[in-house]
C-alpha positions, 0 to 999 in steps of 0.5 A, spaced: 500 500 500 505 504 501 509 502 494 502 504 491 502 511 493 509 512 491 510 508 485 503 508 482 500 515 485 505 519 486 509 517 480 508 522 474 513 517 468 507 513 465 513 507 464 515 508 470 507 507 473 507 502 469 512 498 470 510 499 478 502 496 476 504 490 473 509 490 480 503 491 485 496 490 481 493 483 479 492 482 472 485 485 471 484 489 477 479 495 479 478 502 482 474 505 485 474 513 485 469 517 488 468 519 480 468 512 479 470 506 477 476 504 472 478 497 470 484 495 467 492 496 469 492 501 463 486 505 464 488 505 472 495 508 469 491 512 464 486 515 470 493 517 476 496 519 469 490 524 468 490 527 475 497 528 476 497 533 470 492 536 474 496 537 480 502 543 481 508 540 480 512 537 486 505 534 488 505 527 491 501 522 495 505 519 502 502 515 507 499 518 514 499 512 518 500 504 519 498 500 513 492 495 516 490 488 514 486 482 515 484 476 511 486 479 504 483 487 505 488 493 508 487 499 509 492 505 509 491 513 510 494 518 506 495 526 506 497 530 499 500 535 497 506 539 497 511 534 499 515 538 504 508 542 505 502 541 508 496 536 506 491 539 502 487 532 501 487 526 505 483 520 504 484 513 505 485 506 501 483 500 502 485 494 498 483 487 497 488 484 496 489 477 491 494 472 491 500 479 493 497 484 489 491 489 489 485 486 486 480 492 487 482 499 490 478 503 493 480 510 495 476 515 499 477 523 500 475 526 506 471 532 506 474 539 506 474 541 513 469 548 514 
């Protein structure tokens, strides 16, 4: 879960991402996004992609507590951002996991505080 916010989500070299899913991701996984649902390594790669290039440059996704997991699911916090500033989204992922890899991502994004 830690490798995917640094290789997948934080990782703006569609190579690179890509080489990362094939690492991390089984074979025909899905993700789930508020905005909706992307299935395949490619059109997950393509969707981080897309979302990068919205973000200012030096942007990135890091861990903002343990990663925890039972019976094929974990679940990690994360904060993004300027990476030496603060957190301008938080969220967490969960994952089910098959065989090692992320099966099924689902990402949630905090509300905005008021």
């Amino acid at each position: 879960m830690q490798s995917n916010l640094a290789a997948v989500f934080s990782e703006a070299a569609p190579s690179a991402r890509m080489q990362a899913i094939e690492a991390l991701y089984s074979a025909a996984p899905t993700l789930y996004e508020p905005g909706g649902v992307v299935q395949g390594r490619q059109a997950i790669s393509d969707t981080v992609g897309r979302l990068l290039a919205s973000l200012p440059t030096g942007f990135a996704f890091t861990v903002a507590g343990p990663t925890v997991g039972h019976h094929d699911m974990c679940c990690v916090r994360w904060r993004g951002g300027p990476r030496d500033g603060s957190a301008l989204i938080t969220g967490s992922d969960v994952a089910q996991i098959e065989d090692g890899k992320i099966r099924a991502l689902y990402v949630f994004i905090d509300p905005a505080p008021h």
